[in-house]
Backbone and ligand atoms as CSV (ligand in chain L), in Angstrom:
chain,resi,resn,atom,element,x,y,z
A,1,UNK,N,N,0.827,-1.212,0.000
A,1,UNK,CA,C,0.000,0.000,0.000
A,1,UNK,C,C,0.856,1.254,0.000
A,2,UNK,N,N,1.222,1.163,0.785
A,2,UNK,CA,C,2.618,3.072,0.949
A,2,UNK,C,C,3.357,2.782,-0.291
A,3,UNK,N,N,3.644,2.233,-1.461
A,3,UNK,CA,C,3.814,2.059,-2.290
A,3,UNK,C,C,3.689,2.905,-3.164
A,4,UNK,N,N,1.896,2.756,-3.158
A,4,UNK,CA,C,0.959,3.671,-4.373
A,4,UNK,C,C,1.457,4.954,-4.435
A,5,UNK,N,N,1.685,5.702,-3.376
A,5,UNK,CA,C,1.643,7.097,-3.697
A,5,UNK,C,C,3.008,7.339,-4.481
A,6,UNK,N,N,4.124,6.712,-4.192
A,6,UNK,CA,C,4.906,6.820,-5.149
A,6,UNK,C,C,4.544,6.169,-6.041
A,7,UNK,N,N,4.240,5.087,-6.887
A,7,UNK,CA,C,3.972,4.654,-7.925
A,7,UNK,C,C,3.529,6.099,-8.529
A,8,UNK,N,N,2.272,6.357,-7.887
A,8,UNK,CA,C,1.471,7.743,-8.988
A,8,UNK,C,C,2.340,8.942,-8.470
A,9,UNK,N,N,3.681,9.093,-7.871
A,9,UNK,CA,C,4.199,10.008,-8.004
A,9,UNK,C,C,5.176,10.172,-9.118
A,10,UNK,N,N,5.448,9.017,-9.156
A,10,UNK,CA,C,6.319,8.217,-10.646
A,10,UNK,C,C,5.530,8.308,-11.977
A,11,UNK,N,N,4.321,7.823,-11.980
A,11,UNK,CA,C,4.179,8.306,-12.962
A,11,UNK,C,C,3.656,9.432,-13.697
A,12,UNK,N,N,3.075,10.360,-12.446
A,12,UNK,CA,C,2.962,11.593,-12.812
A,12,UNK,C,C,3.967,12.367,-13.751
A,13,UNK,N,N,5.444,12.198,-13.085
A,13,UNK,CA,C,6.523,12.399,-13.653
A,13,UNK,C,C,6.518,12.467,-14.739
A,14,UNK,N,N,6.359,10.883,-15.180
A,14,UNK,CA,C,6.523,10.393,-16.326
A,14,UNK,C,C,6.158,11.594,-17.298
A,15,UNK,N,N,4.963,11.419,-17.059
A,15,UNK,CA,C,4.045,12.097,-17.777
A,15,UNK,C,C,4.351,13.572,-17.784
A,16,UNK,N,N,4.322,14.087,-16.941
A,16,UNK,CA,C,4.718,15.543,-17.042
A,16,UNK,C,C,6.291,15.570,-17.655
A,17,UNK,N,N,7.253,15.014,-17.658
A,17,UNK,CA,C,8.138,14.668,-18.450
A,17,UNK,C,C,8.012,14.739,-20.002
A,18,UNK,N,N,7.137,13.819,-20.682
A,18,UNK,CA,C,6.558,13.261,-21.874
A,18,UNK,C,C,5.915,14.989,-22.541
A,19,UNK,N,N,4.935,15.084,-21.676
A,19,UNK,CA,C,4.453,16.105,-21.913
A,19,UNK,C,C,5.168,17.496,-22.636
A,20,UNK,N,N,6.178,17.331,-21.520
A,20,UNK,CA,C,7.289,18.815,-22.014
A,20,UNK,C,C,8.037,18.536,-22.764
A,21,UNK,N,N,8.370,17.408,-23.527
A,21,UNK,CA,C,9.289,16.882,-24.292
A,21,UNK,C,C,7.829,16.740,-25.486
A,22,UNK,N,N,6.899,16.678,-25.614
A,22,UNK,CA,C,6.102,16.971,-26.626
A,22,UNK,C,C,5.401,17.961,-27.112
A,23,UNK,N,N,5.992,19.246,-26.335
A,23,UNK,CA,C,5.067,20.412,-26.324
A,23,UNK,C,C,5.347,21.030,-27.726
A,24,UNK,N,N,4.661,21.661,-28.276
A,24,UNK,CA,C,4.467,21.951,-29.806
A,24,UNK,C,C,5.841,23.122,-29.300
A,25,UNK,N,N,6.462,23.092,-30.791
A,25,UNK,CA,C,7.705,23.940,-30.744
A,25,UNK,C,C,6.987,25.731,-30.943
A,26,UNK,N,N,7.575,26.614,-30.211
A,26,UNK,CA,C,7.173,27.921,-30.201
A,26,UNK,C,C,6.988,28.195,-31.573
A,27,UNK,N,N,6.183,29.074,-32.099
A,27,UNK,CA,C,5.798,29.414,-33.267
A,27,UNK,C,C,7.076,30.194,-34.027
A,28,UNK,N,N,7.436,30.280,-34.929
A,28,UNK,CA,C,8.312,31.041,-35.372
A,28,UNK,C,C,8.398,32.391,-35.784
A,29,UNK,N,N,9.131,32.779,-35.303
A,29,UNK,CA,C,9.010,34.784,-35.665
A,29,UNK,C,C,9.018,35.032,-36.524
A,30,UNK,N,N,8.382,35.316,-37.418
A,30,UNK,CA,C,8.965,35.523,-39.124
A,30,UNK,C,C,9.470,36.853,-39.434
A,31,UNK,N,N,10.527,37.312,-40.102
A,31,UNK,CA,C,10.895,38.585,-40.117
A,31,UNK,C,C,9.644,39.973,-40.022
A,32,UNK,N,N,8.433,39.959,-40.171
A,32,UNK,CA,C,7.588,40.964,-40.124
A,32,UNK,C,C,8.189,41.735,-38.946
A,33,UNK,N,N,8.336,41.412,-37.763
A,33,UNK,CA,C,8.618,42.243,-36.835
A,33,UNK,C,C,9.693,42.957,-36.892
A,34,UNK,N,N,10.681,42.397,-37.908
A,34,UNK,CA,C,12.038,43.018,-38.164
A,34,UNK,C,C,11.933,43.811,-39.396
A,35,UNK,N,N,10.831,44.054,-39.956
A,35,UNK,CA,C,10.868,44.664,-40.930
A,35,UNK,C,C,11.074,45.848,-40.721
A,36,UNK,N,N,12.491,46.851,-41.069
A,36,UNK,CA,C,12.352,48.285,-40.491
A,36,UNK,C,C,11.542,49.144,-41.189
A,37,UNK,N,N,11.336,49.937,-40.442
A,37,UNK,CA,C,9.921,50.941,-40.664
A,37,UNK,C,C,10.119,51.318,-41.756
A,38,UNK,N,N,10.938,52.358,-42.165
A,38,UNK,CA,C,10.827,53.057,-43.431
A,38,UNK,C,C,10.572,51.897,-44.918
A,39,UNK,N,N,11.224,50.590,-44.492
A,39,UNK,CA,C,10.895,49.645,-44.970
A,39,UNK,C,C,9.431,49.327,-45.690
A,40,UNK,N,N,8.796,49.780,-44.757
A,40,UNK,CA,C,7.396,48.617,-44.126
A,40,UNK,C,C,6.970,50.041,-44.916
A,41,UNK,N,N,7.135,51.345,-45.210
A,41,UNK,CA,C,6.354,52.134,-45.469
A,41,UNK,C,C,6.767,52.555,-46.757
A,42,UNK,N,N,7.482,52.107,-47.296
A,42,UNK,CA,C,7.816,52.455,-48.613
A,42,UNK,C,C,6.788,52.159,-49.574
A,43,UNK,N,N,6.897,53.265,-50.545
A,43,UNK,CA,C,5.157,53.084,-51.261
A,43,UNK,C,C,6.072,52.453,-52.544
A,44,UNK,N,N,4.799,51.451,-53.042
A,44,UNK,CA,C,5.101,50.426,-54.452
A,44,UNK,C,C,5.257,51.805,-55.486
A,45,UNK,N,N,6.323,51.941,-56.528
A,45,UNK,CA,C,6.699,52.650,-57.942
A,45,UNK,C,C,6.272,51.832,-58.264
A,46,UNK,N,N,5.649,50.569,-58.690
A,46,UNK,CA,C,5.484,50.063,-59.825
A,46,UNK,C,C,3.816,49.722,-59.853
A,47,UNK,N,N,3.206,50.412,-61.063
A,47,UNK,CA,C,1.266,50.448,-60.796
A,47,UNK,C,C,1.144,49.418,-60.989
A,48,UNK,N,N,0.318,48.627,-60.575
A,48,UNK,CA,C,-0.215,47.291,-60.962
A,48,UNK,C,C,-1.077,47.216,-62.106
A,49,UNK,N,N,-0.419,46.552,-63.008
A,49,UNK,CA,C,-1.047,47.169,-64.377
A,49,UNK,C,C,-1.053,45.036,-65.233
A,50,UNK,N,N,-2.142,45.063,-66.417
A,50,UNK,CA,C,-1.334,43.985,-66.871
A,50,UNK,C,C,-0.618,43.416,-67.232
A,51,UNK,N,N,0.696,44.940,-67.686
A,51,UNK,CA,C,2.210,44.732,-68.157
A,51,UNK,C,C,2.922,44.034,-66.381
A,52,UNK,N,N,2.460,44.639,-65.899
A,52,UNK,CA,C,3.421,44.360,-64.445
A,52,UNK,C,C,2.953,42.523,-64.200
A,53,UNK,N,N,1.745,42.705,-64.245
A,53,UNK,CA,C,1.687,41.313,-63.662
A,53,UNK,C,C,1.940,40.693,-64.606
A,54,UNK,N,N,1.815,40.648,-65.758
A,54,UNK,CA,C,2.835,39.714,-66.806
A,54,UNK,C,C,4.023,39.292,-66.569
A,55,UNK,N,N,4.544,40.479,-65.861
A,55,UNK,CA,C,6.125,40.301,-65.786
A,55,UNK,C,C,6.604,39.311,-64.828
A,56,UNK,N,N,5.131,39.408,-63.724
A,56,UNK,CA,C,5.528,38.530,-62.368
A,56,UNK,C,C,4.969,37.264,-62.780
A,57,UNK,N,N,4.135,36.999,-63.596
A,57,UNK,CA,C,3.622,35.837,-64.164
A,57,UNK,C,C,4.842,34.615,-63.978
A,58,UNK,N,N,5.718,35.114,-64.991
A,58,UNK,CA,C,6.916,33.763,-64.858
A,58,UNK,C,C,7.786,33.667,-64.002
A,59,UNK,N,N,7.863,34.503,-62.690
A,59,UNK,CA,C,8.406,34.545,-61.670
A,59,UNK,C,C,7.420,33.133,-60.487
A,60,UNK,N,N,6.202,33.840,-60.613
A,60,UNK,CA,C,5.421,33.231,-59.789
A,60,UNK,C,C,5.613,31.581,-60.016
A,61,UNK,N,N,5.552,31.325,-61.206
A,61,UNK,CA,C,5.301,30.122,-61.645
A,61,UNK,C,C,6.651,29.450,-61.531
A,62,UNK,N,N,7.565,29.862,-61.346
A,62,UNK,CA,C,8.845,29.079,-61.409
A,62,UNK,C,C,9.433,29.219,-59.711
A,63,UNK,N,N,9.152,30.199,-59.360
A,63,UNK,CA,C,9.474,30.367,-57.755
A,63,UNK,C,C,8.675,30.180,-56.638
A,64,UNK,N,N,7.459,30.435,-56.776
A,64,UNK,CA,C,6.620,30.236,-55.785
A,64,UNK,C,C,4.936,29.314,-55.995
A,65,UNK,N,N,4.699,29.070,-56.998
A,65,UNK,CA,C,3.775,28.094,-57.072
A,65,UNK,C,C,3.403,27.005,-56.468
A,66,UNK,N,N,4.899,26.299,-56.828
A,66,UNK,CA,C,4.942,24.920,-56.186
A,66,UNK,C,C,4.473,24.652,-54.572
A,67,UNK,N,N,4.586,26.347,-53.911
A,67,UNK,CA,C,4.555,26.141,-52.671
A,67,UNK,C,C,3.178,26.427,-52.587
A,68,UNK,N,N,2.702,27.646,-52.747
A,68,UNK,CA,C,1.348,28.862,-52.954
A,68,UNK,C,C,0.180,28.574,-53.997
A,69,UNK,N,N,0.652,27.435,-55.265
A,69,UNK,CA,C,-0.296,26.760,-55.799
A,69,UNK,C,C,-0.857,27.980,-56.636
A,70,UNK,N,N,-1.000,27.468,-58.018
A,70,UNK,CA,C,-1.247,28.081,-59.422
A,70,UNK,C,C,-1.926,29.568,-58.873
A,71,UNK,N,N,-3.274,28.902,-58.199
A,71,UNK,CA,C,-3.665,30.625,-58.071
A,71,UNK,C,C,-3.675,30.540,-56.556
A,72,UNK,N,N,-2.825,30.775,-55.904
A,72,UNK,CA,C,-2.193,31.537,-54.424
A,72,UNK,C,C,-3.340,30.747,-53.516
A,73,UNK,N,N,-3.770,29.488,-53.727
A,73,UNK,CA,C,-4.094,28.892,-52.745
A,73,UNK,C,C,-3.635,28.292,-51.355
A,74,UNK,N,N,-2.523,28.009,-51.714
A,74,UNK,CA,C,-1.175,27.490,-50.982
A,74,UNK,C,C,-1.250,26.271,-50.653
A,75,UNK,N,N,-1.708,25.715,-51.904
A,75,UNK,CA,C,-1.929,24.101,-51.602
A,75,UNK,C,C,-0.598,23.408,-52.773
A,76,UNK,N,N,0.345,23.934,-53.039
A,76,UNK,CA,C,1.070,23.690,-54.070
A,76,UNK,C,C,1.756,22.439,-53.322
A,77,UNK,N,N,2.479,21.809,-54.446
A,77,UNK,CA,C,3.083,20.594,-54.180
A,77,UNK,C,C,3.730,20.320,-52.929
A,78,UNK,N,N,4.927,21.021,-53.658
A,78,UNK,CA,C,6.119,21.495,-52.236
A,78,UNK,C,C,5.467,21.599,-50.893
A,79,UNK,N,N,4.254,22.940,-51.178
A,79,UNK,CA,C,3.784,22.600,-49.994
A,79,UNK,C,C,3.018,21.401,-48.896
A,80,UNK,N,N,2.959,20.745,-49.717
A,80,UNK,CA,C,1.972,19.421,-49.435
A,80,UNK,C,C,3.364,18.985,-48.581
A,81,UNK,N,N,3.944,18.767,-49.888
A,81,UNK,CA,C,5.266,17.720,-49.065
A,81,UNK,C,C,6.174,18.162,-48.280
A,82,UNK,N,N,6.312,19.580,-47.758
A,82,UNK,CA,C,6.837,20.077,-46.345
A,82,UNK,C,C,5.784,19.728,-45.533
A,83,UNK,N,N,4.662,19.973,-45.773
A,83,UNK,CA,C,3.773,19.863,-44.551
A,83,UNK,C,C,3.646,21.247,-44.117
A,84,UNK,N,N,3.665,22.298,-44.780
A,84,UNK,CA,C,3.349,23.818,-44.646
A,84,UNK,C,C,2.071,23.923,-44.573
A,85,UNK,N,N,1.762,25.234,-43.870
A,85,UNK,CA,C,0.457,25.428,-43.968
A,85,UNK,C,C,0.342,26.898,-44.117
A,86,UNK,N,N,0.024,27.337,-45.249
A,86,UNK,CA,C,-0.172,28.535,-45.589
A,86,UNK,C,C,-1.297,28.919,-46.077
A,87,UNK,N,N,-1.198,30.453,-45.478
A,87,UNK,CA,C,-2.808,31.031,-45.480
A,87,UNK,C,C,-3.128,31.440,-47.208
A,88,UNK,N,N,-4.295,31.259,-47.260
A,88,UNK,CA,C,-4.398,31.295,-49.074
A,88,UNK,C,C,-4.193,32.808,-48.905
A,89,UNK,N,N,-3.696,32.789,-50.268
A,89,UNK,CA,C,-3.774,34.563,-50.760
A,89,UNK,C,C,-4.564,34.613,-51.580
A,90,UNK,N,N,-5.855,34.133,-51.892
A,90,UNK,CA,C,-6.826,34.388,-52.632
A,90,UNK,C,C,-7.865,34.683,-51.803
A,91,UNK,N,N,-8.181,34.506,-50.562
A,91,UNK,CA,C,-8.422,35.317,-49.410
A,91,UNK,C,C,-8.268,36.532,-49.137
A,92,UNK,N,N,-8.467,37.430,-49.582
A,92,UNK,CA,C,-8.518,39.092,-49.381
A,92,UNK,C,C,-7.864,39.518,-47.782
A,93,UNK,N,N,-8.427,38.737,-46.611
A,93,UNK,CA,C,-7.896,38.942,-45.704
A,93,UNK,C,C,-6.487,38.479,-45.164
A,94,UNK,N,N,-6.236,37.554,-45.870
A,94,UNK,CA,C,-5.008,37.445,-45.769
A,94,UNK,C,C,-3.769,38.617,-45.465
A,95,UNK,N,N,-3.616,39.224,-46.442
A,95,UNK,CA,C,-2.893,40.529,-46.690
A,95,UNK,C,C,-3.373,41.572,-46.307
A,96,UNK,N,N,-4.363,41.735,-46.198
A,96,UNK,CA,C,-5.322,43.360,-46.267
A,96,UNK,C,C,-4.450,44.146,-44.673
A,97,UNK,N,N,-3.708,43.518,-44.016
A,97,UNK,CA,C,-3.075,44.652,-42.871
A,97,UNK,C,C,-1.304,44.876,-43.105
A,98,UNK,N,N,-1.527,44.077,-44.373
A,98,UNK,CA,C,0.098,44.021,-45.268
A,98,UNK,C,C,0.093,45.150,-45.709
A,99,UNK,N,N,1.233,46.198,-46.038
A,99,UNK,CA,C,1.694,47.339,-46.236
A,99,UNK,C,C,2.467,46.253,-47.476
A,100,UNK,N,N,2.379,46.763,-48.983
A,100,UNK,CA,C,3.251,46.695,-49.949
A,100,UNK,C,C,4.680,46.788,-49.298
A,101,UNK,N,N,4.854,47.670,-48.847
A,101,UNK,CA,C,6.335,47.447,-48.541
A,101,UNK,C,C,7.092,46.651,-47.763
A,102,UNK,N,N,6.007,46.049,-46.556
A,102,UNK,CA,C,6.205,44.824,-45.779
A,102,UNK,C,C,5.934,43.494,-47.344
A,103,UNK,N,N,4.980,43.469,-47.745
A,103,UNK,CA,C,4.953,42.262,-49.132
A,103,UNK,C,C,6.575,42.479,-50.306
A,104,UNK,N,N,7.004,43.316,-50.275
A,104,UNK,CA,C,8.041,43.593,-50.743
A,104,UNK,C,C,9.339,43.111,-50.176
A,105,UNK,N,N,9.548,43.679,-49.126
A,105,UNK,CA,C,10.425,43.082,-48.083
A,105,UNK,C,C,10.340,41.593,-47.391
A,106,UNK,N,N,9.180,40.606,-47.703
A,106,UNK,CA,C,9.326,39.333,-47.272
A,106,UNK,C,C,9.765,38.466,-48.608
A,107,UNK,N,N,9.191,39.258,-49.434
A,107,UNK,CA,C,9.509,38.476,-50.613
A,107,UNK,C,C,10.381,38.360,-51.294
A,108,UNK,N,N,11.748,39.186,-50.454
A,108,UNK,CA,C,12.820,39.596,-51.219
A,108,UNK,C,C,14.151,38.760,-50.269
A,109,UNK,N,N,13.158,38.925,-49.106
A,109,UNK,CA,C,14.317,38.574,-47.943
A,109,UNK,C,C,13.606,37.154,-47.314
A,110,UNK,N,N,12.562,36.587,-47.913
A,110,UNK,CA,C,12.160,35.006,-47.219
A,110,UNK,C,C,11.329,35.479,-45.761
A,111,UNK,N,N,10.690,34.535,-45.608
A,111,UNK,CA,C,9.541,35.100,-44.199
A,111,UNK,C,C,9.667,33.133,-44.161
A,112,UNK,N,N,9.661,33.148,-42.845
A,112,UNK,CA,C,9.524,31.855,-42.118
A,112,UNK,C,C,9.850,30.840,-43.150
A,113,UNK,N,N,9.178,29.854,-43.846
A,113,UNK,CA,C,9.592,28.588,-44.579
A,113,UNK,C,C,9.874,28.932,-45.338
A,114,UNK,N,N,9.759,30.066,-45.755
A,114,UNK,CA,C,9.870,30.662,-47.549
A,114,UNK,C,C,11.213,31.273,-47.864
A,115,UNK,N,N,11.723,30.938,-48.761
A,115,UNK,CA,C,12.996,30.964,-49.462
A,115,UNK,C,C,13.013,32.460,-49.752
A,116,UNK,N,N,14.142,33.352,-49.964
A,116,UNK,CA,C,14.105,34.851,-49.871
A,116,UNK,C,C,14.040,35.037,-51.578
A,117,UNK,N,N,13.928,35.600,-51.708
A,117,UNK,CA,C,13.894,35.795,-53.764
A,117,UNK,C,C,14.727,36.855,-54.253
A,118,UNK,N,N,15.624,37.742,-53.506
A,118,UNK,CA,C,17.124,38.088,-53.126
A,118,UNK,C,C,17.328,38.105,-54.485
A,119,UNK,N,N,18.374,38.282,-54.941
A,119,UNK,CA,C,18.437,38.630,-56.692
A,119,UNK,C,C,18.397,38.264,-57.855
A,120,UNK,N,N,17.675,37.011,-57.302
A,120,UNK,CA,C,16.796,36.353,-58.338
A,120,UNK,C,C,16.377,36.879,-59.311
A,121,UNK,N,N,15.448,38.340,-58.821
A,121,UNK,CA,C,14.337,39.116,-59.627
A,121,UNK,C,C,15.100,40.741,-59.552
A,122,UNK,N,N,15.104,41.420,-60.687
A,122,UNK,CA,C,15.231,43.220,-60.162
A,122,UNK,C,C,14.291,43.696,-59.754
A,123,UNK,N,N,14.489,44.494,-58.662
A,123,UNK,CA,C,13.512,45.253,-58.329
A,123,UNK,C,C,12.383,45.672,-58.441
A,124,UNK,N,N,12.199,45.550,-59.966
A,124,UNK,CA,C,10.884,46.292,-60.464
A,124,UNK,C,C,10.213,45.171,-60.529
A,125,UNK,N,N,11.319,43.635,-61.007
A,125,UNK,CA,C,10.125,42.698,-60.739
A,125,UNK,C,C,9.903,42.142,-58.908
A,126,UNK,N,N,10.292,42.501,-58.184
A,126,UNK,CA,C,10.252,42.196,-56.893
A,126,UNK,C,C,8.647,43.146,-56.901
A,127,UNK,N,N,8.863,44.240,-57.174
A,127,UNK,CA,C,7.545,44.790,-57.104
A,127,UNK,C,C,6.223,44.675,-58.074
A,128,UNK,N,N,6.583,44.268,-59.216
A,128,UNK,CA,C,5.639,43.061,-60.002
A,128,UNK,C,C,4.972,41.834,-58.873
A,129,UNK,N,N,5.961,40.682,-57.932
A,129,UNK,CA,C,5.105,40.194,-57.580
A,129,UNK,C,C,4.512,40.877,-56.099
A,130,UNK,N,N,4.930,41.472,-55.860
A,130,UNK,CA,C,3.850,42.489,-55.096
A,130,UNK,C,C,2.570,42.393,-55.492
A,131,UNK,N,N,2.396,43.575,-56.772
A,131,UNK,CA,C,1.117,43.246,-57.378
A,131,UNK,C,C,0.573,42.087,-57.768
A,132,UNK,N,N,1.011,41.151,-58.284
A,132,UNK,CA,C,0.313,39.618,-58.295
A,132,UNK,C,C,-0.087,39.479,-56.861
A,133,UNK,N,N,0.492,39.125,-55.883
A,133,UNK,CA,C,0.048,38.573,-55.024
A,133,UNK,C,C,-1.390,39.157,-54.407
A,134,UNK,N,N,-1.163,40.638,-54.215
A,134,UNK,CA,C,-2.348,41.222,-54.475
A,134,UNK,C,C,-3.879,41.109,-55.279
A,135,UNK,N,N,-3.433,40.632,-56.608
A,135,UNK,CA,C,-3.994,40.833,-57.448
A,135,UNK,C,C,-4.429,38.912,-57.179
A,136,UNK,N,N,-4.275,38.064,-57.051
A,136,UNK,CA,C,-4.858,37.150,-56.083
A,136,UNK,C,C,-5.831,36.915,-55.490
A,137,UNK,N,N,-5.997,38.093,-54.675
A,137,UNK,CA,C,-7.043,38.236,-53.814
A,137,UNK,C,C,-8.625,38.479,-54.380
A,138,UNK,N,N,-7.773,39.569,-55.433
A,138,UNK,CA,C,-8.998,40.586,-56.120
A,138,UNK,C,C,-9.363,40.243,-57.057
A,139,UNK,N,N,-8.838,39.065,-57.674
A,139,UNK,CA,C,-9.643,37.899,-58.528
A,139,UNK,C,C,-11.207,37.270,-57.908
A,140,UNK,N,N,-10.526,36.985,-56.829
A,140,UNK,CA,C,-11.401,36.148,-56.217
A,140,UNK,C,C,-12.203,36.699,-55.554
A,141,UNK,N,N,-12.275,37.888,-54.839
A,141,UNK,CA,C,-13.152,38.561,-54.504
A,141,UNK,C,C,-14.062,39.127,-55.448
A,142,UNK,N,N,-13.848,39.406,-56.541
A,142,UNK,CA,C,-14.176,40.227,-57.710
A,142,UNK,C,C,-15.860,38.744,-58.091
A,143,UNK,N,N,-14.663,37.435,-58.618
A,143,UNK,CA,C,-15.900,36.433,-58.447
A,143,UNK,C,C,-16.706,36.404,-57.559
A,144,UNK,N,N,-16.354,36.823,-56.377
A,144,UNK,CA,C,-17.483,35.841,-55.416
A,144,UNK,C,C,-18.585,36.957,-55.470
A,145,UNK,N,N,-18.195,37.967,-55.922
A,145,UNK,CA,C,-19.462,39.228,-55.984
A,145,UNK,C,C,-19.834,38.872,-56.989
A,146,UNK,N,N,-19.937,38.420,-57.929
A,146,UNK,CA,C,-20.811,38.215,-59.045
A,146,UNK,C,C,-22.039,37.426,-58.792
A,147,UNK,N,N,-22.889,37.998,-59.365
A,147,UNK,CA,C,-24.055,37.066,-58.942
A,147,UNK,C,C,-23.859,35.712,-59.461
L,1,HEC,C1,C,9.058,26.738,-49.851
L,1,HEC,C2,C,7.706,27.232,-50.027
L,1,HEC,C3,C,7.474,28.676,-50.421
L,1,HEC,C4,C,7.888,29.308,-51.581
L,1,HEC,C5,C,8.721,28.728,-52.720
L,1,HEC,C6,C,7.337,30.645,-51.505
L,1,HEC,N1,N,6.634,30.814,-50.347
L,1,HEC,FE1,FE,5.611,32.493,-49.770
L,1,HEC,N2,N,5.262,31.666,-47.980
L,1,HEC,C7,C,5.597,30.386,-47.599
L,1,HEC,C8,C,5.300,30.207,-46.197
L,1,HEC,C9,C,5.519,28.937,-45.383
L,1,HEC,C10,C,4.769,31.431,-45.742
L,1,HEC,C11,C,4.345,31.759,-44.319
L,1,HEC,C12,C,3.009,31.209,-43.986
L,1,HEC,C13,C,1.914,32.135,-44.410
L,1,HEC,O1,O,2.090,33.356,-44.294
L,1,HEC,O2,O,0.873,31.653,-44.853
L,1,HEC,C14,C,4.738,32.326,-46.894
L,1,HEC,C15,C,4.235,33.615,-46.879
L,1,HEC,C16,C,4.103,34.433,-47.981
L,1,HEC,C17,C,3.444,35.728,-47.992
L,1,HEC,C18,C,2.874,36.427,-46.772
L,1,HEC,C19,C,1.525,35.965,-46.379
L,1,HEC,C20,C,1.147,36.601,-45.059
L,1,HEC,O3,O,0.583,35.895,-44.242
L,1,HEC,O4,O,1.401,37.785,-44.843
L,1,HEC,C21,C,3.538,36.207,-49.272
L,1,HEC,C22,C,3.016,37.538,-49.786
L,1,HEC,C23,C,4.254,35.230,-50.048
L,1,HEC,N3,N,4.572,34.161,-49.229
L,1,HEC,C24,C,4.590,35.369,-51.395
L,1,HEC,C25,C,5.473,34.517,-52.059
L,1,HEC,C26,C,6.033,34.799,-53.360
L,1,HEC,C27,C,5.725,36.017,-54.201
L,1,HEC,C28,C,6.865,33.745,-53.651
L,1,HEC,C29,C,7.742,33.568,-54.877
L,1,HEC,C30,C,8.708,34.590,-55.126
L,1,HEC,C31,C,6.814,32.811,-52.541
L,1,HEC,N4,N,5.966,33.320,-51.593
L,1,HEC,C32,C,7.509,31.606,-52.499
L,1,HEC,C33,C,6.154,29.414,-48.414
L,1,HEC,C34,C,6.708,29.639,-49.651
């Protein structure tokens, strides 16, 4: 009998042991918070026009699809097979508290799982997929208002 209480003090342990050794890993910071201000407030030069998103057209499709899926669902391959979970950008809310210049700055410099796109692209197309990604949203919003 005087046993028990250690037994279930033991395995309380256990368990509270197990527990903290299974606790979901802290979420990851993604550079947004490091984005410096003047950064984050820099207004897009480039209008979102159908020349622009043309331009980001073959960017999208060769760099970020696989992950974000043809139209910015984020069900793309890659992503399947990391096991990512990303918020669609055909969702309007997604972005809508995104400042272009914060969408500029993740996309240039990588945000959490995502690979930085660094000089891959010039500038003007860094701000091409700006507007795509944008322009994402407002596809789909544009449909769902249609009768
Ligand atoms: C390896 C997979 C991967 C690739 C490739 C990738 N992304 Fe991402 N992207 C992510 C992940 C993961 C996140 C963070 C999760 C989220 O925000 O939904 C993210 C976030 C974003 C966001 C911010 C969404 C938000 O919540 O604010 C934008 C915009 C974006 N990506 C655009 C792009 C563009 C443009 C490209 C191509 C140049 C690209 N991504 C390539 C995985 C990827």
């Amino acid at each position: 009998m005087s046993r028990l209480p250690f037994a279930l003090a033991t395995a309380f342990l256990l368990v509270a042991t197990l527990a903290a050794q299974q606790a979901p890993p802290a979420p990851k910071s993604g550079p947004y918070a490091a984005i410096p201000a003047d950064a984050a407030k820099q207004p897009n030069p480039v209008k979102s026009s159908p020349e622009s998103l043309d331009r980001a057209q073959k960017s999208w499709t060769m760099d970020c699809s696989m992950c974000h899926g043809k139209d910015g669902d984020g069900k793309g391959s890659l992503a399947t097979d990391m096991k990512l979970k990303i918020a669609p950008l055909t969702d309007p809310n997604t972005l809508k508290d995104r400042t272009d210049g914060e969408l500029f700055y993740l996309i240039k410099n990588g945000y959490q799982d995502m690979p930085p796109e660094g000089e891959r692209v010039k500038l003007q197309e860094n701000w091409d997929l700006v507007n795509y990604v944008r322009s994402l949203a407002k596809t789909q919003s544009a449909s769902a208002q249609k009768p």
